[in-house]
MIMI-679868 format. One line per 2 residues: number of its first residue (from 0); for each residue x, y, z of C-alpha. Coordinates in nm, 2 decimals, m for minus. Layout:
<kenus>
NUM) X Y Z ~ ...
</kenus>
This chain:
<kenus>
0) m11.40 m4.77 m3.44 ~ m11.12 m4.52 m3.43
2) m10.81 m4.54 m3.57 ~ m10.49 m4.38 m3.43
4) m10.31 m4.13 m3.66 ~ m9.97 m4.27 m3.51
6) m9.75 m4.52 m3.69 ~ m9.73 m4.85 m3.55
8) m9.41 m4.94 m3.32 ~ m9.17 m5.16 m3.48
10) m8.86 m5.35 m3.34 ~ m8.50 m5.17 m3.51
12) m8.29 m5.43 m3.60 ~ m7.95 m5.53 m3.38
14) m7.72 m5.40 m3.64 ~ m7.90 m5.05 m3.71
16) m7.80 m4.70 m3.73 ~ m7.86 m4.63 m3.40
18) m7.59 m4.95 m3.26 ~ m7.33 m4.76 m3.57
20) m7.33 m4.48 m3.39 ~ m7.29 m4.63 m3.03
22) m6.99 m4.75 m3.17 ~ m6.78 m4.48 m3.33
24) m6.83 m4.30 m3.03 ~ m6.71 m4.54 m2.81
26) m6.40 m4.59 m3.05 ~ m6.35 m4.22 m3.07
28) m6.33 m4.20 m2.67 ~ m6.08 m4.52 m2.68
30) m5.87 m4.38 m2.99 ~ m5.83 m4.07 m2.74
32) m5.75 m4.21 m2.46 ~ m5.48 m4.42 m2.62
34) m5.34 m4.13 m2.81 ~ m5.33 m3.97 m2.49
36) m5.16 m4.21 m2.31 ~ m4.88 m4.29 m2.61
38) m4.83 m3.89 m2.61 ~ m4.74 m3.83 m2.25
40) m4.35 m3.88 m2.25 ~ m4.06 m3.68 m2.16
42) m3.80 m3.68 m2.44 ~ m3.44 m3.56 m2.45
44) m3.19 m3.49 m2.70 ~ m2.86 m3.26 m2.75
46) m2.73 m3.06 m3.04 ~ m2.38 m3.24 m3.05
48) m2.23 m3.56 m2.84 ~ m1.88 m3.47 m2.86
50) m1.72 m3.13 m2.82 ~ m1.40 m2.99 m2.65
52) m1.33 m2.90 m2.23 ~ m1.40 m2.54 m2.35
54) m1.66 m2.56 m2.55 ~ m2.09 m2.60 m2.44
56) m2.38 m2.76 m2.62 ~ m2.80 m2.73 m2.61
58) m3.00 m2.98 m2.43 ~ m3.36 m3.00 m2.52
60) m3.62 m3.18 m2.30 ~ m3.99 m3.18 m2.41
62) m4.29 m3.27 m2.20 ~ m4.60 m3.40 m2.36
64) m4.87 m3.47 m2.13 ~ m5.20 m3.40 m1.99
66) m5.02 m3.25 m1.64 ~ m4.97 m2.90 m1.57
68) m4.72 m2.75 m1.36 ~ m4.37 m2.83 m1.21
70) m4.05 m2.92 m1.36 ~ m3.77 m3.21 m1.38
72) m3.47 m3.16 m1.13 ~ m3.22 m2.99 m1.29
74) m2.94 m2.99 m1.02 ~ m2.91 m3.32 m1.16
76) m2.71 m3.18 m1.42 ~ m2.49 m3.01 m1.17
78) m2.25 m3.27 m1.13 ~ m2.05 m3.30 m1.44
80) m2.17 m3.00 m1.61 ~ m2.20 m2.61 m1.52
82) m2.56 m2.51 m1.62 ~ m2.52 m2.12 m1.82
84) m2.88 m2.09 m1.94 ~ m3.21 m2.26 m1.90
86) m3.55 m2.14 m2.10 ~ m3.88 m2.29 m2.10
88) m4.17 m2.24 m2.30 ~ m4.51 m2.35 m2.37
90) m4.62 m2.45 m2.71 ~ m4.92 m2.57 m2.89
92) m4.89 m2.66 m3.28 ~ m5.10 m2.84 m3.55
94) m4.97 m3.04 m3.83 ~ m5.16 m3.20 m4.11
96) m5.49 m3.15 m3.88 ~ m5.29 m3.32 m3.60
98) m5.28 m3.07 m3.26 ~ m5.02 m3.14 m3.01
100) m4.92 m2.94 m2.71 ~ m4.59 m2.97 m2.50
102) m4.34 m2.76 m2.24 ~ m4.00 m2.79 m2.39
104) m3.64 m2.62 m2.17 ~ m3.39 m2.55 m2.36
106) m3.02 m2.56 m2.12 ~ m2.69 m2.44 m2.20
108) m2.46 m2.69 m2.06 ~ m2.08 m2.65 m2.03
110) m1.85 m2.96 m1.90 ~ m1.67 m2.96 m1.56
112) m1.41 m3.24 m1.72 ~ m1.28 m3.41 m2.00
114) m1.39 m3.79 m2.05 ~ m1.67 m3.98 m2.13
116) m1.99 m3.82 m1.95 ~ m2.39 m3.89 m1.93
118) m2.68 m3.63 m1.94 ~ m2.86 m3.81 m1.61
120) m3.23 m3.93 m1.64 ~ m3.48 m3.68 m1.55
122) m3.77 m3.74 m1.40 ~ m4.15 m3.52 m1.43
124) m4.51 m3.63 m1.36 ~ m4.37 m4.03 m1.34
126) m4.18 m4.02 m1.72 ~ m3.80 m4.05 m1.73
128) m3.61 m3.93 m2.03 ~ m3.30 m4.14 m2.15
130) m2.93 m4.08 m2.01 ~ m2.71 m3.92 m2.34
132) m2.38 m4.01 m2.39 ~ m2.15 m3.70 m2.42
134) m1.76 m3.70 m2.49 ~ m1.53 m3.43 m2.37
136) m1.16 m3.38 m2.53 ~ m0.90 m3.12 m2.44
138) m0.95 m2.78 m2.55 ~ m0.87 m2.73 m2.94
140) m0.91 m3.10 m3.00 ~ m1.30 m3.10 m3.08
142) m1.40 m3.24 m3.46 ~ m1.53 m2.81 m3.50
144) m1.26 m2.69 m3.37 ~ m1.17 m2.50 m3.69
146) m1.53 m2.38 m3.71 ~ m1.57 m2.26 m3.33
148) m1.79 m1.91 m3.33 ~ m1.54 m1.85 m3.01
150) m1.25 m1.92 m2.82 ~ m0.96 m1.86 m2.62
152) m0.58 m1.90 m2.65 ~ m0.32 m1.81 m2.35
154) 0.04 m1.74 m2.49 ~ 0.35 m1.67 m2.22
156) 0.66 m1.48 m2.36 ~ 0.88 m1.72 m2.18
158) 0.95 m2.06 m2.08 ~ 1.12 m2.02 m1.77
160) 1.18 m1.76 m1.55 ~ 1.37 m1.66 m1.24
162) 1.22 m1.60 m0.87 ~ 1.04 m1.27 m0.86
164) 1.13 m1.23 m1.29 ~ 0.85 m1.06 m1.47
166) 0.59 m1.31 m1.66 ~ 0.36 m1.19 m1.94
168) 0.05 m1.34 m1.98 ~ m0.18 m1.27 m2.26
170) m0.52 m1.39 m2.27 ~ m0.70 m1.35 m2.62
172) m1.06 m1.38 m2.66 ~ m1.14 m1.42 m3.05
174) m1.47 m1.44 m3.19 ~ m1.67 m1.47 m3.53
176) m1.99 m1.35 m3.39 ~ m2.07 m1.07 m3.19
178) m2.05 m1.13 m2.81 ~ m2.19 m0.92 m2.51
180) m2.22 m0.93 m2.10 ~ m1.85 m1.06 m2.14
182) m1.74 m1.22 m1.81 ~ m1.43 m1.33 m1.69
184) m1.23 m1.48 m1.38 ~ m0.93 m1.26 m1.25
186) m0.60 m1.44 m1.31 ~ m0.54 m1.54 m0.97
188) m0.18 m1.75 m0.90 ~ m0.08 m1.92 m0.60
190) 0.25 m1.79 m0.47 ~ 0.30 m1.50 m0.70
192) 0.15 m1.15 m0.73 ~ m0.06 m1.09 m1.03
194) m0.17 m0.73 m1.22 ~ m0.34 m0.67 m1.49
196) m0.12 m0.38 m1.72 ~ m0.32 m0.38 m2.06
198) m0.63 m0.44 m2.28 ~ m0.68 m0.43 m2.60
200) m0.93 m0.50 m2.89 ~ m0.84 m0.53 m3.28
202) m0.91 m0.79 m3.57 ~ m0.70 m1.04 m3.68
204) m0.76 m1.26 m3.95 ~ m0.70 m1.66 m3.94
206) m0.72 m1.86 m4.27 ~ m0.90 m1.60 m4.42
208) m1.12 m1.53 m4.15 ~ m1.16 m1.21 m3.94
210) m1.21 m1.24 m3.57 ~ m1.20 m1.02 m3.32
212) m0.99 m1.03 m3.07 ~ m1.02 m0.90 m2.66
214) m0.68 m0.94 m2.56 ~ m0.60 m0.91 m2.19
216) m0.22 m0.89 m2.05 ~ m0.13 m0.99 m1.68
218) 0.24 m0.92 m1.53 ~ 0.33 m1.21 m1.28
220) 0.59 m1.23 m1.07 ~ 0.68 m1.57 m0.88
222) 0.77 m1.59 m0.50 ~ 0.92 m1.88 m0.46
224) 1.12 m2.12 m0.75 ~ 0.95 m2.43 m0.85
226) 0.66 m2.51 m1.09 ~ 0.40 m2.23 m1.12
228) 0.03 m2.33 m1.25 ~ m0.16 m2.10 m1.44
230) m0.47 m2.16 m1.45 ~ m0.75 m2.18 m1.69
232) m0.97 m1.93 m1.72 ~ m1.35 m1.91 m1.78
234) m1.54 m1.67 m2.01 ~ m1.90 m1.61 m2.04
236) m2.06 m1.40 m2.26 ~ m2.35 m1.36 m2.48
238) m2.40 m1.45 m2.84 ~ m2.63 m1.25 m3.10
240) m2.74 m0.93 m3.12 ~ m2.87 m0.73 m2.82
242) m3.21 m0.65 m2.89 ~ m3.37 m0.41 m2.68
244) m3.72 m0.43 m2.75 ~ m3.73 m0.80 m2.67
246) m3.78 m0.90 m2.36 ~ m3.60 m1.28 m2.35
248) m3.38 m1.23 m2.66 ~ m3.50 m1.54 m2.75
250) m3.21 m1.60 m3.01 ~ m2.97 m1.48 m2.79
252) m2.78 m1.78 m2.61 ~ m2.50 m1.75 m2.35
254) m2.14 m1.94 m2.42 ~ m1.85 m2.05 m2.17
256) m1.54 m2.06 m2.28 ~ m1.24 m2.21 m2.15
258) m0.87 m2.15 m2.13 ~ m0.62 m2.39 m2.11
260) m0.40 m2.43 m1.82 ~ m0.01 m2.37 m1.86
262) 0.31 m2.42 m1.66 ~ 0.61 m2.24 m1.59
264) 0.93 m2.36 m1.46 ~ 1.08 m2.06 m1.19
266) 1.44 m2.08 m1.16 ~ 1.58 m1.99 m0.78
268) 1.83 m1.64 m0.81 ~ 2.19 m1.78 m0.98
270) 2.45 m1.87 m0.73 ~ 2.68 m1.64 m0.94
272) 2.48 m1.32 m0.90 ~ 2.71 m1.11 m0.63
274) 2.48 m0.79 m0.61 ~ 2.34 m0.72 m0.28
276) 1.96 m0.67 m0.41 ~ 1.82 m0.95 m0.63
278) 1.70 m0.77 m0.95 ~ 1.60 m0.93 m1.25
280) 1.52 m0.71 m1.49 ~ 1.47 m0.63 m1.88
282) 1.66 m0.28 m1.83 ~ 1.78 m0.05 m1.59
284) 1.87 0.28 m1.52 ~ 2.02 0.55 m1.29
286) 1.94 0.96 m1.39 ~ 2.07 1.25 m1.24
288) 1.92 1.59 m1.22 ~ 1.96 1.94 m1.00
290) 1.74 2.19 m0.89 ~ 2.00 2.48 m1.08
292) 2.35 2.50 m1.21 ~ 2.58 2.22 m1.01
294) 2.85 2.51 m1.11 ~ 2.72 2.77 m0.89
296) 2.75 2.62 m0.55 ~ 2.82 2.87 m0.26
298) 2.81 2.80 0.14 ~ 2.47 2.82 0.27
300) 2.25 2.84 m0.02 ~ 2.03 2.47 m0.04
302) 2.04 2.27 m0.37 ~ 1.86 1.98 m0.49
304) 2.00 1.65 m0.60 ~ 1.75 1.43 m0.79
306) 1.82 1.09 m0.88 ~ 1.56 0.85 m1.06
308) 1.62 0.49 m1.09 ~ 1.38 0.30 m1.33
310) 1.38 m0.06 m1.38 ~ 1.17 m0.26 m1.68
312) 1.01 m0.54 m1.57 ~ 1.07 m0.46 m1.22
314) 0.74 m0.29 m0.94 ~ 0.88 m0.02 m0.75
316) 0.81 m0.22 m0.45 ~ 1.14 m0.43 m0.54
318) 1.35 m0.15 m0.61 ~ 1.64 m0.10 m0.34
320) 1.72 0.23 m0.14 ~ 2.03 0.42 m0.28
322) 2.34 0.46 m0.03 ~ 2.30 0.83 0.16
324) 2.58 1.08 0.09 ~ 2.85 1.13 0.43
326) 3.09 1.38 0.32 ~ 3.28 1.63 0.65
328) 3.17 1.98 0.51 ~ 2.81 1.88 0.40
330) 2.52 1.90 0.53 ~ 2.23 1.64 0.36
332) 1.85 1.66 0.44 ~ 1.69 1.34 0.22
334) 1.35 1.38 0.12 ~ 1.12 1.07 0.15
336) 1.14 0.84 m0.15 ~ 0.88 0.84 m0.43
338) 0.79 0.52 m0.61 ~ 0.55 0.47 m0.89
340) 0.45 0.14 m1.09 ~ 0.39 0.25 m1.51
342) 0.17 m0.05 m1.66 ~ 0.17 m0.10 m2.02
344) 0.20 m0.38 m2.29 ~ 0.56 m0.48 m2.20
346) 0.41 m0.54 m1.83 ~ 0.58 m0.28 m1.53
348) 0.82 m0.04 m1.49 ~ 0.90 0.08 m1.14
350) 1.11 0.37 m1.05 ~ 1.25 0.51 m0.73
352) 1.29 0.89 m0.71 ~ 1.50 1.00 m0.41
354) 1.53 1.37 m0.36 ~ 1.82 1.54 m0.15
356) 1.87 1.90 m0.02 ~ 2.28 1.94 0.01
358) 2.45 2.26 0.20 ~ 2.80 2.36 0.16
360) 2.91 2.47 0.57 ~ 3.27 2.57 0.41
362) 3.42 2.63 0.02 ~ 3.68 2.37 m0.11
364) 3.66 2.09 m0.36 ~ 3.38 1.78 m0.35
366) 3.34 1.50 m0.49 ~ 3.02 1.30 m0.45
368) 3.05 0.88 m0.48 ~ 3.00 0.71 m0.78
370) 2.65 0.50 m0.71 ~ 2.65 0.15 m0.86
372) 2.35 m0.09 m0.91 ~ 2.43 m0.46 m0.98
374) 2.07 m0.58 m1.13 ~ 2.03 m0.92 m1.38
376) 1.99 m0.91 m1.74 ~ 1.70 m1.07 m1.83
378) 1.73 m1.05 m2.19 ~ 2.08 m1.17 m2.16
380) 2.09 m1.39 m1.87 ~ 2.40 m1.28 m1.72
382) 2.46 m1.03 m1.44 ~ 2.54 m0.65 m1.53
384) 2.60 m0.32 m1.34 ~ 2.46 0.03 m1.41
386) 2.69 0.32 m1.24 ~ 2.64 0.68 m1.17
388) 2.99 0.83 m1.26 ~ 3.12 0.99 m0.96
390) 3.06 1.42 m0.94 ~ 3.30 1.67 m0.86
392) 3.22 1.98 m0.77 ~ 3.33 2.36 m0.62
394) 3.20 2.58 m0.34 ~ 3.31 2.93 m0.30
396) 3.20 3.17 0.02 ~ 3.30 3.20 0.37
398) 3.28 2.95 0.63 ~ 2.98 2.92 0.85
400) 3.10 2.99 1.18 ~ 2.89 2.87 1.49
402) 2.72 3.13 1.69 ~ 2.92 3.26 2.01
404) 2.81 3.11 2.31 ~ 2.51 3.37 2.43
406) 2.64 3.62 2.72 ~ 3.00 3.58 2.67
408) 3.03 3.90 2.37 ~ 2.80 4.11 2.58
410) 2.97 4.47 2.63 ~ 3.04 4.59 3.00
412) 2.89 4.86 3.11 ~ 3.08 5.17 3.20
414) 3.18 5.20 3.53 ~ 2.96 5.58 3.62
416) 3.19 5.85 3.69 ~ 3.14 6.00 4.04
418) 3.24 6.30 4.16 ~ 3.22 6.40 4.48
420) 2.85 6.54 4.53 ~ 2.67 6.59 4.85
422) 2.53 6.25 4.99 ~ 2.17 6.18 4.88
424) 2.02 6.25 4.60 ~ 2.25 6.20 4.33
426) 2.39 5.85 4.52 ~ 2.02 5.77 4.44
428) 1.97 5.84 4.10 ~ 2.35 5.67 4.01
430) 2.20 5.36 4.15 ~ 1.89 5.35 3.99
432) 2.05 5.39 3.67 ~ 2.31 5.09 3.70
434) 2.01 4.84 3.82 ~ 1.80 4.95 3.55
436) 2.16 4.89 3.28 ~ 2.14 4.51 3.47
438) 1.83 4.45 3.44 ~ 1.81 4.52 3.03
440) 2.14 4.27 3.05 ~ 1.94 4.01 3.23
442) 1.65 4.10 2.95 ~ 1.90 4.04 2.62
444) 2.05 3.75 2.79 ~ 1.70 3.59 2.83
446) 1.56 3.69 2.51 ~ 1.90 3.56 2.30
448) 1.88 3.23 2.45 ~ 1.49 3.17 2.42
450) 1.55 3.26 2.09 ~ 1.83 2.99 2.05
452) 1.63 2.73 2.21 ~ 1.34 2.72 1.93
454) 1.51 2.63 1.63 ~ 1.67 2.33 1.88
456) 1.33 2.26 1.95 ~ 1.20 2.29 1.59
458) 1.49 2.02 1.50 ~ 1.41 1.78 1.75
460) 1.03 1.79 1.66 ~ 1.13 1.77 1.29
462) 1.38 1.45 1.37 ~ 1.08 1.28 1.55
464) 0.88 1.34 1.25 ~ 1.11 1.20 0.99
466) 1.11 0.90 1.24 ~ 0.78 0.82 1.28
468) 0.75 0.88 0.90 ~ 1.07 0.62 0.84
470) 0.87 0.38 1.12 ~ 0.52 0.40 0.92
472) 0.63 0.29 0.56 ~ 0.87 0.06 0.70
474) 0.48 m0.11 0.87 ~ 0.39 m0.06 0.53
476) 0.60 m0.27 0.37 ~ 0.57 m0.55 0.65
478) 0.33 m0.59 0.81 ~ m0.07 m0.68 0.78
480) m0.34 m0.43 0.64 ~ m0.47 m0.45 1.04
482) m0.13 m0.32 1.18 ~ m0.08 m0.08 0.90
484) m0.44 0.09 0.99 ~ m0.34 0.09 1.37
486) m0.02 0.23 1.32 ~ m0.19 0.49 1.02
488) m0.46 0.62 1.27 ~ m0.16 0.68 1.54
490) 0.05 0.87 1.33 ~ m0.22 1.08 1.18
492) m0.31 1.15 1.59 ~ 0.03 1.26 1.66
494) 0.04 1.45 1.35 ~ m0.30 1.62 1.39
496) m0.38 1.58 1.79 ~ m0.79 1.79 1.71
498) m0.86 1.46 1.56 ~ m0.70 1.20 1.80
500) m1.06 1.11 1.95 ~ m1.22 1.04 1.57
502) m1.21 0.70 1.39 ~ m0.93 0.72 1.07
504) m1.28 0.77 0.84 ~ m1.39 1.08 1.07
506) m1.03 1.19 1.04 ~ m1.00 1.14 0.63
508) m1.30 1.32 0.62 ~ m1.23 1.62 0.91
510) m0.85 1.67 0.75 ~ m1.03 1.71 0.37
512) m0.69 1.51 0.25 ~ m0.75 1.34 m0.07
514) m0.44 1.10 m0.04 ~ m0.50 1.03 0.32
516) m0.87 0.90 0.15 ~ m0.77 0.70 m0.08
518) m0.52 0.51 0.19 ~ m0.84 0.43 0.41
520) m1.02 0.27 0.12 ~ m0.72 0.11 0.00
522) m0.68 m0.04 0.39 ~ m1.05 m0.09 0.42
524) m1.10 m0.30 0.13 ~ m0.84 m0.55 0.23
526) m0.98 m0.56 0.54 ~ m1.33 m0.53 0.58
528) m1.42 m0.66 0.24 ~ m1.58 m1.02 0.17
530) m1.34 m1.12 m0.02 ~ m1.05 m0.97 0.07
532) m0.93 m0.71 m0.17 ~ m0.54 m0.80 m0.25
534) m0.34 m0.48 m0.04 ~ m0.15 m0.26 m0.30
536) 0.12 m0.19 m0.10 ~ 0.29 m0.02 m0.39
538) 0.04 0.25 m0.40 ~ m0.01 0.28 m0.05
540) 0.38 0.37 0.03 ~ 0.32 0.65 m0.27
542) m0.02 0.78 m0.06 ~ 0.18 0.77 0.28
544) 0.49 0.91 0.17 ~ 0.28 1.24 0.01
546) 0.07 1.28 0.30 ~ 0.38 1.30 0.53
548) 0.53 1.59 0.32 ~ 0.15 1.79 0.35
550) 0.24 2.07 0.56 ~ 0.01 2.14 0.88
552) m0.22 2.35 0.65 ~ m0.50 2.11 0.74
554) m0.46 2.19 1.10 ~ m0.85 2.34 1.10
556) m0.81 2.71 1.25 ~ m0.91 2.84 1.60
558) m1.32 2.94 1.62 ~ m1.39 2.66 1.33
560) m1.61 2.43 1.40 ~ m1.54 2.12 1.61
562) m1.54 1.78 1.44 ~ m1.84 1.57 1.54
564) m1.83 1.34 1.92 ~ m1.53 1.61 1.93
566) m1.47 1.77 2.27
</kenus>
């Protein structure tokens, strides 16, 4: 009988090892799969509920679940807030031999408006965070307000000004921490023209705290009387240190700031003010100056009278033409006016130079009018006149007499003596000789009136020039930058006809004129560019005005080369 070497089979109990097993392995799986469902959630939170209108705050929203990919709708957000910044990263931590793994964003959020305001819902993968509460209060008014890292503070040196009075406005960025990529809105006004004259940077120090300050200063002049808004301005900029190995600059973080937004009462021009030009000013003044001694004046010889007339807190633009000198026994020949605009910390001062060539036509005594200028004190408020005193002066010499008319001081010829000679030759040659004395007459008479005729024709040309200059800074001043560019490219065709066929670019660029340059991009930009650039009329009468007293030198000379499409 054989016997098997293998143990016999026996029945395991119900509550054995094997059943233990089964289940912690099938609590394991459902401990797993409720931890995975409690952990997928979308959570949100900020760093602060309540701050000011210029002020931003962080909003964190974490995703902890087991999909991958997308992201909530941020544009959400867009409604009540302005969104500066918006990270995301991936993350996987343990703690205390618990792992966990989540995609957090991290947004920069600055309010649109004061009040109370919500963070929306946002929805991902079928979880929806909770709506935050957030209140906005006017900008200054914030619980941190004396702790703020940044912020911005728009002072006006006055209250109330006149129609087309100078306005200062200084804009001050200060700051605790260091700030970089510094953006900012142009101060743009409504019914007034607006430039910027200064900027500066220094340090300042506020309860015992330095800041730095980036200070910007705007001249503004008003158009029209009434209530002018200025608005507020935005700032953006970077906080932290610039590091240039990094590629996010993860502790770097990007802050709006916020002006607030002032108003100016503009007072229309005082019904007592009597001058014929409305000019409010801080100061003005009238200076004379002469190309040599005003005591050495003789007939014929050119001299130069210069007069400047410089107003602060006045452009050039507003400045008014002085009265042109009409005296029997002088001749005047007024240059073309120059006007320049000098920006600075006490906003503009614009000055009119107008330069006149005088000629004595016979000696005797002159006097030249005393020049007034009735302008408004702004300083004062009251109205004030600036005079030139009057100027005498002596011119010795002879007279200038006008030329005779041509033909009537020409000499007769002698009558040729005759003698009685035998008919024939002689006769001959007497005749010959008296057609050949009237025909160098004819020849003198000819020459000395052709000769006559071409200065009259160089003053008529000249005349027609100074017209067509008066006609195209008079367009200047008036009328749109279309018109102006029209009128710009005729003149410079009837000044220069080789180039009448070119565009005004092909002619800048065939004349080689620097000025004439810098007028086409000046016209261009307020034309052609998106937007608009605001036309500098100001600098463009300056460009015109030189370019009309370039001489013909950049007439290109005969066997140069033809201009391109040229014929």
């Amino acid at each position: 009988m054989e016997t098997s070497s293998f143990p016999a089979r026996q029945n395991l109990p119900a509550g054995g090892p094997f059943a233990l097993i089964i289940k912690a392995v099938c609590t394991l799986i459902l401990l797993a799969l409720s931890v995975t469902a409690t952990a997928q959630e979308l959570t949100a939170s900020v760093d602060r509920n309540e701050l000011a209108i210029n002020e931003t705050f962080t909003l964190t929203l974490r995703y902890s679940g087991g999909q991958r990919g997308g992201q909530p709708d941020f544009n959400l957000l867009t409604q009540d807030f302005e969104v500066l910044s918006r990270q995301q990263s991936n993350q996987y931590r343990v703690i205390n031999g618990h792992a966990e793994s989540f995609v957090e964003w991290t947004v920069i959020l600055a309010p649109l408006k004061e009040g109370k305001l919500f963070v929306p819902s946002l929805h991902l993968h079928g979880q929806i965070s909770d709506a935050i509460p957030i209140t906005v209060n006017q900008a200054g008014q914030s619980p941190s307000g004396d702790k703020r890292q940044a912020f911005l503070e728009v002072e006006l040196d006055k209250d109330k000004v006149h129609v087309q009075e100078q306005l200062l406005v200084k804009v001050r960025l200060y700051t605790t921490v260091g700030l970089h990529d510094i953006a900012t809105d142009p101060l743009q006004i409504p019914g007034a023209h607006v430039e910027k004259v200064d900027e500066q940077r220094y340090e300042r120090r506020i309860d015992g705290v330095g800041h730095a300050v980036y200070e910007l200063t705007y001249a503004v002049f008003p158009e029209s009387s009434g209530e002018l808004q200025i608005p507020a301005l935005n700032y953006v900029a970077v906080t932290g240190r610039r590091d240039p190995f990094s590629l996010f600059n993860r502790n770097a973080q990007r802050m709006r700031l916020r002006s607030e937004a002032k108003t100016v009462r503009v007072e229309p021009k005082p019904d007592s003010y009597s001058g014929s030009h409305w000019l409010p000013a801080a100061s003005l003044g009238l200076v004379q100056s002469w190309s040599k001694d005003p005591e050495e004046f003789k007939v014929g010889e050119p001299i130069t009278r210069i007069i400047t007339l410089r107003a602060e807190g006045l452009r050039a633009a507003q400045l008014p033409p002085l009265p042109r000198l009409d005296i029997d026994g002088l001749k005047t020949y007024p240059d073309q006016a120059q006007q320049e605009d000098q920006p600075g910390s006490n906003g503009i001062s614009g000055s009119r130079i107008e330069t006149t060539a005088i000629v004595a036509t016979k000696p005797g005594s002159y006097q030249l009018p005393a020049i007034t200028i009735t302008w408004w004190d702004t300083k004062t408020g009251r109205q004030r006149a600036t005079q030139l005193p009057a100027f005498r002066f002596n011119v010795s010499g002879t007279p200038v007499v006008d030329s005779a008319t041509p033909g009537t001081a020409i000499p007769s010829q002698s009558t040729p003596v005759t003698t009685k000679v035998e008919p024939g030759f002689w006769q001959k040659v007497a005749i010959a000789a008296i057609a050949s004395h009237l025909l160098w007459i004819l020849y003198f008479f000819y020459a000395k009136n052709y000769q006559g005729a071409r200065p009259q024709q160089s003053a008529r040309k000249q005349s027609k020039m100074l017209a067509d200059n008066d006609r195209l800074l008079e367009i200047v001043q008036t009328e749109s930058p279309q018109a102006i560019r029209s009128a710009l490219q005729q003149w410079i065709s009837d000044r220069w006809p080789n180039v009448q066929l070119l565009s005004l670019e092909g002619a800048a660029q065939h004349l080689e004129i620097h000025e004439l340059n810098q007028a086409v991009e000046i016209l261009n930009d307020a034309v052609f560019k998106q937007p608009p650039k605001p036309l500098n009329r100001s600098q463009l009468q300056i460009l015109v005005g030189r370019i009309a007293r370039i001489e013909d030198t950049a007439e290109p000379q005969p066997g140069s080369l033809p201009g391109l499409f040229s014929q």
